[in-house]
PDB file as gemmi writes it, atoms N, CA and C in Angstrom:
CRYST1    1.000    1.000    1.000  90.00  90.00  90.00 P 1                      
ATOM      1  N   UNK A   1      -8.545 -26.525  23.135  1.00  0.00           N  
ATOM      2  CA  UNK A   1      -7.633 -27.050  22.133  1.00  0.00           C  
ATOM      3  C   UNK A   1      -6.227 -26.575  22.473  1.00  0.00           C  
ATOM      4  N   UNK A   2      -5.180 -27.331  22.280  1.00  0.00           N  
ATOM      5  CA  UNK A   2      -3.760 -27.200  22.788  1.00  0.00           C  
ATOM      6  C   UNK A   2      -2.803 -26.673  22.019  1.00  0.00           C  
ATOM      7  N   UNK A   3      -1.567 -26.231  21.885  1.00  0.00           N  
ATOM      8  CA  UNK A   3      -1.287 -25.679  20.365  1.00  0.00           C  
ATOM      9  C   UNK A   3      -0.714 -26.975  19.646  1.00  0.00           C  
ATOM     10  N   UNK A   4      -0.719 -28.300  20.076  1.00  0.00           N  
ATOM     11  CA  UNK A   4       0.011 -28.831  19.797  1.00  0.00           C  
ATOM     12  C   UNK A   4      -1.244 -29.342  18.557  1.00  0.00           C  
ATOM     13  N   UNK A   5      -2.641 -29.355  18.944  1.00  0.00           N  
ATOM     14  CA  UNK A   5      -3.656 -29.996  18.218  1.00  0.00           C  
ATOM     15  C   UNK A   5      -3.926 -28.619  16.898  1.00  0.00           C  
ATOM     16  N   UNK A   6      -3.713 -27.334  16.960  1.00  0.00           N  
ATOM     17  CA  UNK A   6      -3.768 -26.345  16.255  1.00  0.00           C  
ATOM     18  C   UNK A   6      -2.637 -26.312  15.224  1.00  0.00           C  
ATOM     19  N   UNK A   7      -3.644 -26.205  14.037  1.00  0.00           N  
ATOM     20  CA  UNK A   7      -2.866 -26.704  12.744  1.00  0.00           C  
ATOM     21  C   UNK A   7      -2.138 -25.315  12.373  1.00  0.00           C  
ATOM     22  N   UNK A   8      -0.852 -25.444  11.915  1.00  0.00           N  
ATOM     23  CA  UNK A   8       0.205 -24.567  11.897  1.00  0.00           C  
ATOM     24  C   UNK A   8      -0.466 -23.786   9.849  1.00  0.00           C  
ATOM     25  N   UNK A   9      -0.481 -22.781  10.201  1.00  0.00           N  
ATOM     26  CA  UNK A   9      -1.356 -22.100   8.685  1.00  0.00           C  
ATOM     27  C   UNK A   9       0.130 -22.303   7.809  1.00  0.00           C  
ATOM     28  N   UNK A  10       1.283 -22.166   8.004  1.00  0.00           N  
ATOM     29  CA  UNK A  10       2.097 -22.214   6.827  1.00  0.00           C  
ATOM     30  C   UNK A  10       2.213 -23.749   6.233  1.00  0.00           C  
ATOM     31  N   UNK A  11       2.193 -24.714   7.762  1.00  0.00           N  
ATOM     32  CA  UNK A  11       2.425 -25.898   7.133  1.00  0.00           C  
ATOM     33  C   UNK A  11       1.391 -26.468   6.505  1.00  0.00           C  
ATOM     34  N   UNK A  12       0.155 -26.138   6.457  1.00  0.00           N  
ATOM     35  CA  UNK A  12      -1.142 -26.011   5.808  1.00  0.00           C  
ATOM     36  C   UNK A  12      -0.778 -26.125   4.096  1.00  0.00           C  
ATOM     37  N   UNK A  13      -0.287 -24.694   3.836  1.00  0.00           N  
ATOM     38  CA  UNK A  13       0.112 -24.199   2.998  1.00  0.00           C  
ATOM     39  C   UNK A  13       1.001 -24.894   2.268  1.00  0.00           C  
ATOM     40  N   UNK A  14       2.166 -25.310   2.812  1.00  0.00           N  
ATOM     41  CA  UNK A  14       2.687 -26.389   2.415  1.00  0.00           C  
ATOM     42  C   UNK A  14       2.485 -27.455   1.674  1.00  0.00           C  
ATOM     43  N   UNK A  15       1.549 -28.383   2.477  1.00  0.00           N  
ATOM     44  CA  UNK A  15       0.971 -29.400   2.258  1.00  0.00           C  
ATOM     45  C   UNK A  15       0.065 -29.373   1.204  1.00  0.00           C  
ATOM     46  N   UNK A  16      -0.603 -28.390   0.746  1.00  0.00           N  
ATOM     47  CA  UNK A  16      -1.119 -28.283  -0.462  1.00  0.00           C  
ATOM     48  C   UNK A  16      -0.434 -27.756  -1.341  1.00  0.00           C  
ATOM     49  N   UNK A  17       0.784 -27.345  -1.103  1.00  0.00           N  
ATOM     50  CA  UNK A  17       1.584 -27.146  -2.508  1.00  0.00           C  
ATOM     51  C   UNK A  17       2.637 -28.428  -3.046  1.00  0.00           C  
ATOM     52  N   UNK A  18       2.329 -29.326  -2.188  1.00  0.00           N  
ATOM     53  CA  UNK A  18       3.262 -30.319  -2.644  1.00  0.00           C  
ATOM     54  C   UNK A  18       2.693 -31.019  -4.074  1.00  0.00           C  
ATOM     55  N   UNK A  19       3.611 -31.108  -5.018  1.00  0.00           N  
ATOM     56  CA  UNK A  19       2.927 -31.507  -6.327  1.00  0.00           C  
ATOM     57  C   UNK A  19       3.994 -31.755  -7.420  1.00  0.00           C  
ATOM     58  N   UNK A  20       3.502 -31.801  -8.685  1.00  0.00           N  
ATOM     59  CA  UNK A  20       4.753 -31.855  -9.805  1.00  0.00           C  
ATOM     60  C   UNK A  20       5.619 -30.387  -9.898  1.00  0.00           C  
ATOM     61  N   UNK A  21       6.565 -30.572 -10.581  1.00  0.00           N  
ATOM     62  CA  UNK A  21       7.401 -29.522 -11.516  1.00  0.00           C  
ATOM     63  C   UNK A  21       6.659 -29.145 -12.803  1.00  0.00           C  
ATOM     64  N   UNK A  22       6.662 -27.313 -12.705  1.00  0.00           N  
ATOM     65  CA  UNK A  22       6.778 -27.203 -14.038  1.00  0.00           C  
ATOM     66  C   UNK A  22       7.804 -26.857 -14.654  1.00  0.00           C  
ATOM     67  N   UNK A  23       7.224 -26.036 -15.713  1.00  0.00           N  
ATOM     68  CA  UNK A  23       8.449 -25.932 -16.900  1.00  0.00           C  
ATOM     69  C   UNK A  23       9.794 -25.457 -16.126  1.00  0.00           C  
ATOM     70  N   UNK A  24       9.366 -24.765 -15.338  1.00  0.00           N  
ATOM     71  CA  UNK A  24      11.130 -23.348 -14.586  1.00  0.00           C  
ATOM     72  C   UNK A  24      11.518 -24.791 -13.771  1.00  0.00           C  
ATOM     73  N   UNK A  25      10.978 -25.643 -13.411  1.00  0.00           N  
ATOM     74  CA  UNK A  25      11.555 -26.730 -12.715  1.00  0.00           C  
ATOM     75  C   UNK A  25      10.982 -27.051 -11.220  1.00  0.00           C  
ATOM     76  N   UNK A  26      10.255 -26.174 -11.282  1.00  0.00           N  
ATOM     77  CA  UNK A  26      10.101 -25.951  -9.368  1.00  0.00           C  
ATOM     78  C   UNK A  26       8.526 -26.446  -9.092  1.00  0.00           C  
ATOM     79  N   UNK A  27       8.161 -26.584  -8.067  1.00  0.00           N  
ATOM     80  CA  UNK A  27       6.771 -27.153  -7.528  1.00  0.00           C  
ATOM     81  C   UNK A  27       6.000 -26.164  -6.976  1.00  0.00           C  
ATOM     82  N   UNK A  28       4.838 -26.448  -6.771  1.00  0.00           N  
ATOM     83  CA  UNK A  28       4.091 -25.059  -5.859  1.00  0.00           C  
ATOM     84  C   UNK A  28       4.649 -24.444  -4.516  1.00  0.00           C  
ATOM     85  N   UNK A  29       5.103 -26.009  -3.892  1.00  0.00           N  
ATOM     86  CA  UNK A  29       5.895 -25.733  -2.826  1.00  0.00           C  
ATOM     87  C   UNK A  29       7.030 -24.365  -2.904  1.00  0.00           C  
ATOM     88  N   UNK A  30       7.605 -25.066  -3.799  1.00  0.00           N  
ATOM     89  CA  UNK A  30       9.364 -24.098  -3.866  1.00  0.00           C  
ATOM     90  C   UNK A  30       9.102 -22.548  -4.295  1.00  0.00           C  
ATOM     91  N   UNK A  31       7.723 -22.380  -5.461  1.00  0.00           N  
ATOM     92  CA  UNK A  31       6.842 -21.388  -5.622  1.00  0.00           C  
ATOM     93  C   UNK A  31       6.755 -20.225  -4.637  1.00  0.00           C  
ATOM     94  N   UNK A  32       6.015 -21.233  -3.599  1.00  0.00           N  
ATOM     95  CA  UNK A  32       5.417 -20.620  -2.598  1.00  0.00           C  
ATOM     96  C   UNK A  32       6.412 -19.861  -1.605  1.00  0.00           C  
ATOM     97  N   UNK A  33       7.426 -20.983  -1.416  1.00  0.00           N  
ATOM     98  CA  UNK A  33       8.473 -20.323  -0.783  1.00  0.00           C  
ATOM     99  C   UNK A  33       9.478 -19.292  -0.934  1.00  0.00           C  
ATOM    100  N   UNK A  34       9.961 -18.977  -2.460  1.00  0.00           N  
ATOM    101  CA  UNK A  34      10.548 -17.858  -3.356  1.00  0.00           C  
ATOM    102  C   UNK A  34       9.395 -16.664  -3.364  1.00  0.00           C  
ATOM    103  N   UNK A  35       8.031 -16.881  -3.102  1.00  0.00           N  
ATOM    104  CA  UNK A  35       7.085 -15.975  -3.117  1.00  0.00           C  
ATOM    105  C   UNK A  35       7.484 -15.428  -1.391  1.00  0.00           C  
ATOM    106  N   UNK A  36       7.310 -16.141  -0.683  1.00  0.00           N  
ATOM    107  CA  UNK A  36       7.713 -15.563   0.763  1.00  0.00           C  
ATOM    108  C   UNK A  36       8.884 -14.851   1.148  1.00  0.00           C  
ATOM    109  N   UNK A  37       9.424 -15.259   0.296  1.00  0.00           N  
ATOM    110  CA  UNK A  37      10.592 -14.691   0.492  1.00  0.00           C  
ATOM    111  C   UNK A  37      11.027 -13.147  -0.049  1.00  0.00           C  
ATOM    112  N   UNK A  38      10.483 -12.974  -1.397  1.00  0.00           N  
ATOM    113  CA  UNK A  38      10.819 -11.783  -1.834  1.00  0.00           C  
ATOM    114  C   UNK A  38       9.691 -10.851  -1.474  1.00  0.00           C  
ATOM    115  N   UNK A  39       8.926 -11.701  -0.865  1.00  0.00           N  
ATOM    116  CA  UNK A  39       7.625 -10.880  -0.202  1.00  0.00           C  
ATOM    117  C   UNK A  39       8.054  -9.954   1.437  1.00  0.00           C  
ATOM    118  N   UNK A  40       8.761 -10.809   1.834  1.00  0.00           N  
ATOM    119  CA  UNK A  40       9.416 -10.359   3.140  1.00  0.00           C  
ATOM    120  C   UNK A  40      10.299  -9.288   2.615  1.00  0.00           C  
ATOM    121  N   UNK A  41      11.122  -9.428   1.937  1.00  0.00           N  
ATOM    122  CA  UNK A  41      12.233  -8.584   1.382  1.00  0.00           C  
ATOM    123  C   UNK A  41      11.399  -7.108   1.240  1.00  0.00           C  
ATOM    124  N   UNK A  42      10.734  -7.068  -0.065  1.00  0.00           N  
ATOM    125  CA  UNK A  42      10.127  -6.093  -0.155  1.00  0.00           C  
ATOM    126  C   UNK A  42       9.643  -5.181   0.790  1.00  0.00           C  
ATOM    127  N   UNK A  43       8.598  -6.076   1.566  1.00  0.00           N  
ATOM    128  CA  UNK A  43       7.529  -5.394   3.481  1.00  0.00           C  
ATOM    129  C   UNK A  43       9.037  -4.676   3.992  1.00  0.00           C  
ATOM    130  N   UNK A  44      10.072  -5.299   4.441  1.00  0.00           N  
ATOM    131  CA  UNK A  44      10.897  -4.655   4.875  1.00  0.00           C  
ATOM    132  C   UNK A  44      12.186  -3.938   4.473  1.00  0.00           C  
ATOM    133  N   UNK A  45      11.861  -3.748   2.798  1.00  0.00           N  
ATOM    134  CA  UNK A  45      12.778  -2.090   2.760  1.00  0.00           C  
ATOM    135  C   UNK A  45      11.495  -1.079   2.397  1.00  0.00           C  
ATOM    136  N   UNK A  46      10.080  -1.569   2.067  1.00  0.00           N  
ATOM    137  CA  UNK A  46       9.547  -0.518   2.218  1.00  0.00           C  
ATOM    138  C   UNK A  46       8.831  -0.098   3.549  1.00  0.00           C  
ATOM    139  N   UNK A  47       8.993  -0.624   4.639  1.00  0.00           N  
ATOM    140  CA  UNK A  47       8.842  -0.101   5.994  1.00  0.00           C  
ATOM    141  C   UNK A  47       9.585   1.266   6.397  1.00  0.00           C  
ATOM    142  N   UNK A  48      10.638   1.442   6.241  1.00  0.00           N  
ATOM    143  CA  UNK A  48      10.938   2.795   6.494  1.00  0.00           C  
ATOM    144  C   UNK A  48      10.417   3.927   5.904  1.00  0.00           C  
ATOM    145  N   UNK A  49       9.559   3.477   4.562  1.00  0.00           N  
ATOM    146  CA  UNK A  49       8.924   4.702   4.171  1.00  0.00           C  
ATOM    147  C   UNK A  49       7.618   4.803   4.677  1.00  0.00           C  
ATOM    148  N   UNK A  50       6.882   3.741   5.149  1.00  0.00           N  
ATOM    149  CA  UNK A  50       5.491   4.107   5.972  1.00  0.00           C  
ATOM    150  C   UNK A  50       5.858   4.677   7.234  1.00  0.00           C  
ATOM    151  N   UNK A  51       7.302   4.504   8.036  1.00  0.00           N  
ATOM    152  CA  UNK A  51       7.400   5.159   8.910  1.00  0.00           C  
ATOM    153  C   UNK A  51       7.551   6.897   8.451  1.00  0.00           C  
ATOM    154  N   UNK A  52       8.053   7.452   7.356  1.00  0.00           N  
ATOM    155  CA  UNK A  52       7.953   8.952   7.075  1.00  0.00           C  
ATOM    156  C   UNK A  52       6.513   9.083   6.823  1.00  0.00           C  
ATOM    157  N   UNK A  53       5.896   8.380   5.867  1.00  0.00           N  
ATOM    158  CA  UNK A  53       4.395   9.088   5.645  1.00  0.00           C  
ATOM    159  C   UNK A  53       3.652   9.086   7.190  1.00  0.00           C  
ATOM    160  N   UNK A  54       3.867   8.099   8.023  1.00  0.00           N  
ATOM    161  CA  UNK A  54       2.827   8.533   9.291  1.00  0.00           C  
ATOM    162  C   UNK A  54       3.708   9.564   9.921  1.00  0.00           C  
ATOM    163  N   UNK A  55       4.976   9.822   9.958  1.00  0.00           N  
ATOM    164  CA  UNK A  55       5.764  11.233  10.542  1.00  0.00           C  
ATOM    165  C   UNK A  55       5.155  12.074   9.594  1.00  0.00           C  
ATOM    166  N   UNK A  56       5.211  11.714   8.144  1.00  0.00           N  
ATOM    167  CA  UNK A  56       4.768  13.392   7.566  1.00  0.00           C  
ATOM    168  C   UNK A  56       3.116  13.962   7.671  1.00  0.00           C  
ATOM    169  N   UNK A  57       2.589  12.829   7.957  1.00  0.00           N  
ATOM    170  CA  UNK A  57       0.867  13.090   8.371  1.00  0.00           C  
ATOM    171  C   UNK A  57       1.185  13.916  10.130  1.00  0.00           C  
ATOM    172  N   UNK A  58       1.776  13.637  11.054  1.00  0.00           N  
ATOM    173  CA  UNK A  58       1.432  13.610  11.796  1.00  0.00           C  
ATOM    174  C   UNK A  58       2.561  15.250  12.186  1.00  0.00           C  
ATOM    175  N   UNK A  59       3.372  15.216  11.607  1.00  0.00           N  
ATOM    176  CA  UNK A  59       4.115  16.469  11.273  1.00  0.00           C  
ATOM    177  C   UNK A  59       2.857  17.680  10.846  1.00  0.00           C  
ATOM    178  N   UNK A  60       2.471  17.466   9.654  1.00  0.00           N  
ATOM    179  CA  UNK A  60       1.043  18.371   9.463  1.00  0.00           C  
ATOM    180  C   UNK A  60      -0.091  18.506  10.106  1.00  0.00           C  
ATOM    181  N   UNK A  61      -0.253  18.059  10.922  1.00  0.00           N  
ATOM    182  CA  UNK A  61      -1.639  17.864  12.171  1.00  0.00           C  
ATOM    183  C   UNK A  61      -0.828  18.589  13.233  1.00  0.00           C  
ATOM    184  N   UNK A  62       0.096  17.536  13.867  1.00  0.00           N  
ATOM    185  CA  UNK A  62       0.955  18.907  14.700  1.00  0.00           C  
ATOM    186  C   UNK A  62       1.329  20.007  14.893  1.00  0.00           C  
ATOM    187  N   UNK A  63       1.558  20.658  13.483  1.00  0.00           N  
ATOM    188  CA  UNK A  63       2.052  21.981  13.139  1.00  0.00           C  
ATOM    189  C   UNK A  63       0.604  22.877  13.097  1.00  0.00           C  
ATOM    190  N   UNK A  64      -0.646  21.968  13.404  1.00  0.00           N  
ATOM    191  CA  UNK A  64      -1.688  22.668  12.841  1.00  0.00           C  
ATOM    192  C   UNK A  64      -1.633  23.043  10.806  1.00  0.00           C  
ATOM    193  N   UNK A  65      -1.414  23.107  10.326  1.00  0.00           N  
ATOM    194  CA  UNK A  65      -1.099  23.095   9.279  1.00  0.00           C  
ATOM    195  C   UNK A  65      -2.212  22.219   8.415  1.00  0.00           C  
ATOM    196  N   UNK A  66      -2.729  21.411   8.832  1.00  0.00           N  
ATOM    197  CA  UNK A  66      -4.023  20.344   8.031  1.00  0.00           C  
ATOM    198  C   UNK A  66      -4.227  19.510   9.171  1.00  0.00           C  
ATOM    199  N   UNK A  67      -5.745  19.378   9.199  1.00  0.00           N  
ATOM    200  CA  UNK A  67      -6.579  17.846   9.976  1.00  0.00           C  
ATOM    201  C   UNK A  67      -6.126  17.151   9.229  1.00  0.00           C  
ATOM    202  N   UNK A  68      -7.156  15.919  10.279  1.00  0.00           N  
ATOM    203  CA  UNK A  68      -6.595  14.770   9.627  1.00  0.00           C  
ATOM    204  C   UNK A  68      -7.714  14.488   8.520  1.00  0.00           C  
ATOM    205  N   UNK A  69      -8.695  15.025   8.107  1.00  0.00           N  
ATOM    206  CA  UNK A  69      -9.682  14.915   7.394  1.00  0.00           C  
ATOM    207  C   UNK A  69      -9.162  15.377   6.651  1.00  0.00           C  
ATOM    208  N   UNK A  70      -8.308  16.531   6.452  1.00  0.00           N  
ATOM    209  CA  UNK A  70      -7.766  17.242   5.166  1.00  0.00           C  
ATOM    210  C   UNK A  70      -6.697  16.067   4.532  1.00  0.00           C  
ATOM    211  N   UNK A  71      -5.865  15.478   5.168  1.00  0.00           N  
ATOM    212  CA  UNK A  71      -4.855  14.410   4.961  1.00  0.00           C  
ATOM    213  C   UNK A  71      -5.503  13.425   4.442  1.00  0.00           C  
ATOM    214  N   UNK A  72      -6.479  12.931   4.580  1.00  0.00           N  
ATOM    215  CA  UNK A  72      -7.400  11.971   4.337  1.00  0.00           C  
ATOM    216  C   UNK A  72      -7.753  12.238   2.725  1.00  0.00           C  
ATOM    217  N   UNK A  73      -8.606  13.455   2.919  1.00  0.00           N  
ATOM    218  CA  UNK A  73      -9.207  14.062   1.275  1.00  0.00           C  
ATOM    219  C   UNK A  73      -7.912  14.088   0.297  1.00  0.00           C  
ATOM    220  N   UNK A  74      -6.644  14.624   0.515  1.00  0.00           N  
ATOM    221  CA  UNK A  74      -5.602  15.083  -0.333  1.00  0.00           C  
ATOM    222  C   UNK A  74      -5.053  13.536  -0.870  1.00  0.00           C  
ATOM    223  N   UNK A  75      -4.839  12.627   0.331  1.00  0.00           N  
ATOM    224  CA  UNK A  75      -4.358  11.116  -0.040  1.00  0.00           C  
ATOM    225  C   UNK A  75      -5.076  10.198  -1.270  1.00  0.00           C  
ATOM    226  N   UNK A  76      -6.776  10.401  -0.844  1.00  0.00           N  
ATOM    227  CA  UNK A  76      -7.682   9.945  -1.606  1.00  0.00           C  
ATOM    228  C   UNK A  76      -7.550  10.617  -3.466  1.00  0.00           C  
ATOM    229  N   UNK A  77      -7.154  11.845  -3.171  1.00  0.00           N  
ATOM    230  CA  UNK A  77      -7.086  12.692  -4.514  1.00  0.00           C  
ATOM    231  C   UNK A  77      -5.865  12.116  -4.856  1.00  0.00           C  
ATOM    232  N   UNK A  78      -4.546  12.001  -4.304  1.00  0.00           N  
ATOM    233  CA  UNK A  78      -3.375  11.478  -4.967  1.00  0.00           C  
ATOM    234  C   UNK A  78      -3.797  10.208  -5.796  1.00  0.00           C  
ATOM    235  N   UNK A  79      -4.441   9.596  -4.846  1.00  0.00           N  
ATOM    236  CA  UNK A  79      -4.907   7.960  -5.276  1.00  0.00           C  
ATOM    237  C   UNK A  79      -5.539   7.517  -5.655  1.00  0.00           C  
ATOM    238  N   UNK A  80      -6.211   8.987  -6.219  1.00  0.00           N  
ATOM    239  CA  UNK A  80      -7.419   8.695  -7.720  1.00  0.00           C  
ATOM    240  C   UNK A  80      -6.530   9.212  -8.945  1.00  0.00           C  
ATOM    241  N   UNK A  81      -5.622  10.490  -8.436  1.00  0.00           N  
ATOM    242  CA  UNK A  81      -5.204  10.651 -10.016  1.00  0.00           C  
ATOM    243  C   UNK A  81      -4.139   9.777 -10.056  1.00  0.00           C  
ATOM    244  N   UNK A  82      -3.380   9.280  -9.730  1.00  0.00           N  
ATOM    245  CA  UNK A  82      -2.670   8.163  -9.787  1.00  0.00           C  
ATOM    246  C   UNK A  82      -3.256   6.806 -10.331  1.00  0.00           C  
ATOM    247  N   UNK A  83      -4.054   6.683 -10.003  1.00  0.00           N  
ATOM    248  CA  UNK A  83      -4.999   5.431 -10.803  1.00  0.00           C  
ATOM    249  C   UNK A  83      -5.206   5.658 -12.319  1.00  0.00           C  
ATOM    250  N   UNK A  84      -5.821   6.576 -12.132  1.00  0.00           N  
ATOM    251  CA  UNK A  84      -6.267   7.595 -13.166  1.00  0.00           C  
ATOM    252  C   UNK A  84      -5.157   7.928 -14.402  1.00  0.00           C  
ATOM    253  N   UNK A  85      -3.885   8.095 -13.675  1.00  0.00           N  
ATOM    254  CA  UNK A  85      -3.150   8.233 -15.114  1.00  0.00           C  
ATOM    255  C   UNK A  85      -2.925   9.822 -15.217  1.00  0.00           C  
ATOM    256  N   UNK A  86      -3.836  10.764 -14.372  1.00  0.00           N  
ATOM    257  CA  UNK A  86      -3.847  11.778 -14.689  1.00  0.00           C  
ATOM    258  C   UNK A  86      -2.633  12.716 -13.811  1.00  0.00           C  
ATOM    259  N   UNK A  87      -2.204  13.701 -14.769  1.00  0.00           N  
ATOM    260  CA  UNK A  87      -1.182  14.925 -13.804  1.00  0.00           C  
ATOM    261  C   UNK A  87      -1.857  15.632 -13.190  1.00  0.00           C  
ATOM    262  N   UNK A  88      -1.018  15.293 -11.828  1.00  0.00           N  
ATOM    263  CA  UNK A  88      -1.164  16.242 -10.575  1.00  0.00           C  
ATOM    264  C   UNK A  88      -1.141  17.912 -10.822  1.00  0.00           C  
ATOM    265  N   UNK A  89      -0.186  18.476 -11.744  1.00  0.00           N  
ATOM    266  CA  UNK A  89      -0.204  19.822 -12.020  1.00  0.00           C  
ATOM    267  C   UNK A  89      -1.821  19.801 -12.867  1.00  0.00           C  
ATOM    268  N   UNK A  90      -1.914  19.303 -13.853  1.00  0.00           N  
ATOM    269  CA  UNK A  90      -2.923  19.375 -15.058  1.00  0.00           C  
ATOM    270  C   UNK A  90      -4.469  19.798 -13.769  1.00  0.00           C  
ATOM    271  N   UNK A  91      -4.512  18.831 -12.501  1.00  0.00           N  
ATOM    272  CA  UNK A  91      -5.350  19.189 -11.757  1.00  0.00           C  
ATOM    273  C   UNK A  91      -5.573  20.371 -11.180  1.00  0.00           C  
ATOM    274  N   UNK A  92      -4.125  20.535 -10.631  1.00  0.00           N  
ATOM    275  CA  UNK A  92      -3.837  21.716  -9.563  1.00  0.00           C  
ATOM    276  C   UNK A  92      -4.196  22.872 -10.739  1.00  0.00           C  
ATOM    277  N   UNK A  93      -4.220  23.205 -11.862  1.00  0.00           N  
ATOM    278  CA  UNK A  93      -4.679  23.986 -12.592  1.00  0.00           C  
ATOM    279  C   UNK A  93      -6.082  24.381 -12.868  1.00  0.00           C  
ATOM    280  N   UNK A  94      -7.001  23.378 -13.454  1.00  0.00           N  
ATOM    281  CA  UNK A  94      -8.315  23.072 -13.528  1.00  0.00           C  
ATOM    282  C   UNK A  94      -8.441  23.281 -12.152  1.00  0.00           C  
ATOM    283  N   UNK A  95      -8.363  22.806 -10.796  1.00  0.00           N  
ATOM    284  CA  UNK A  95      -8.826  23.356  -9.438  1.00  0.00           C  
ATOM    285  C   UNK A  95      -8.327  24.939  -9.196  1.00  0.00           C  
ATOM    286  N   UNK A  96      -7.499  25.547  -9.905  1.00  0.00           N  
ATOM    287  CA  UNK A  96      -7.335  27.092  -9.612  1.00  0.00           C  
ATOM    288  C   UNK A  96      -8.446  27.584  -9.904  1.00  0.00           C  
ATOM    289  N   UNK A  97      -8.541  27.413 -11.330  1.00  0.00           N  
ATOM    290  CA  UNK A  97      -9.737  27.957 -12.464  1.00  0.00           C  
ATOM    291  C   UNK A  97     -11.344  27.641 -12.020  1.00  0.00           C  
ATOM    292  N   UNK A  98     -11.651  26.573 -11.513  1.00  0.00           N  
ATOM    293  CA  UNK A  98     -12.502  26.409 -10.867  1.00  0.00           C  
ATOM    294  C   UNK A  98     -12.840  27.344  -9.213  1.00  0.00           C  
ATOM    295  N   UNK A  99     -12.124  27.639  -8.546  1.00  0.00           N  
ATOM    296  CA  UNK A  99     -11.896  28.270  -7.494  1.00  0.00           C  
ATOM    297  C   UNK A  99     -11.811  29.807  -7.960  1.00  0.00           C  
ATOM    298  N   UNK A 100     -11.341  30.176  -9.203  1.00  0.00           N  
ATOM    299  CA  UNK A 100     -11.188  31.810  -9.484  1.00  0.00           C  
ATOM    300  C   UNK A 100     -12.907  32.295 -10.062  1.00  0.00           C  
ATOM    301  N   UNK A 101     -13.810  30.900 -10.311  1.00  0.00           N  
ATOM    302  CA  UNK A 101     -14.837  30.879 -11.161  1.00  0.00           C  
ATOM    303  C   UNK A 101     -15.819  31.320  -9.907  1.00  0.00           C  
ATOM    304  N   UNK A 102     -15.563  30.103  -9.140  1.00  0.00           N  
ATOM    305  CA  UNK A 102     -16.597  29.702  -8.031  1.00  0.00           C  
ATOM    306  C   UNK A 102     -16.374  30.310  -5.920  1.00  0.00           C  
ATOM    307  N   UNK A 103     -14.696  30.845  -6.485  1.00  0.00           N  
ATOM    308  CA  UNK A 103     -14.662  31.790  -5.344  1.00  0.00           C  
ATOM    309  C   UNK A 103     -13.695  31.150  -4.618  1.00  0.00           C  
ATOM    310  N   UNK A 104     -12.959  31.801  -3.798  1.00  0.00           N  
ATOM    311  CA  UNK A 104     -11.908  30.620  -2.866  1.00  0.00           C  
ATOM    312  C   UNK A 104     -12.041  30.080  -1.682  1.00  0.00           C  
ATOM    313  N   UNK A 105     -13.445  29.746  -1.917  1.00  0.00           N  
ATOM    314  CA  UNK A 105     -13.802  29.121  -0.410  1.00  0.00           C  
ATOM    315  C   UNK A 105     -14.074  27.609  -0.366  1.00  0.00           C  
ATOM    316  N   UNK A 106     -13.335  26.942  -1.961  1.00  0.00           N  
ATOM    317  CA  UNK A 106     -13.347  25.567  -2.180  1.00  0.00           C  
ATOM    318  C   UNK A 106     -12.225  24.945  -1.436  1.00  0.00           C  
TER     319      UNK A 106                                                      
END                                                                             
């Protein structure tokens, strides 16, 4: 198959958004395209910060300072209590107390 016979995925996309106006005035099309757009925007001002988190992961592995299994476990914990709703200190407390209970080899 040639690229010329290979169907282009945006103009795909396109083509099924062609349709009426609603209420704001605009079509799926124009939708779709204001969606791409502030979608791009976004990916690239928050790109410079995935470039620090893989420097700051890889800063702590380097230094010896934490595996990457430890980076792994601590991320997963951010990104449960973060879901969660719950404070990071409120934890780091309850995990002292637990550790002064059960010994510091947690």
């Amino acid at each position: 198959m040639d690229e010329t016979s290979t169907p282009n995925i945006l103009d795909n996309l396109i083509d099924k958004a062609k349709g009426p106006k609603d209420e704001t005035g605009k079509n799926k099309e124009e939708h779709l395209e204001d969606f791409m757009k502030s979608f791009a925007a976004i990916e690239y001002e928050i790109e410079p910060y995935r470039d620090q988190l893989k420097d700051l992961k890889k800063n702590y592995v380097d230094n010896c300072w934490l595996e990457k299994d430890d980076i792994k476990l601590a991320i997963k914990a951010y990104r449960f209590l973060k879901k969660d709703g719950s404070d990071l200190d409120k934890f780091n407390e309850i995990f002292e107390q637990i550790k002064r209970q059960f010994g510091s080899d947690l």
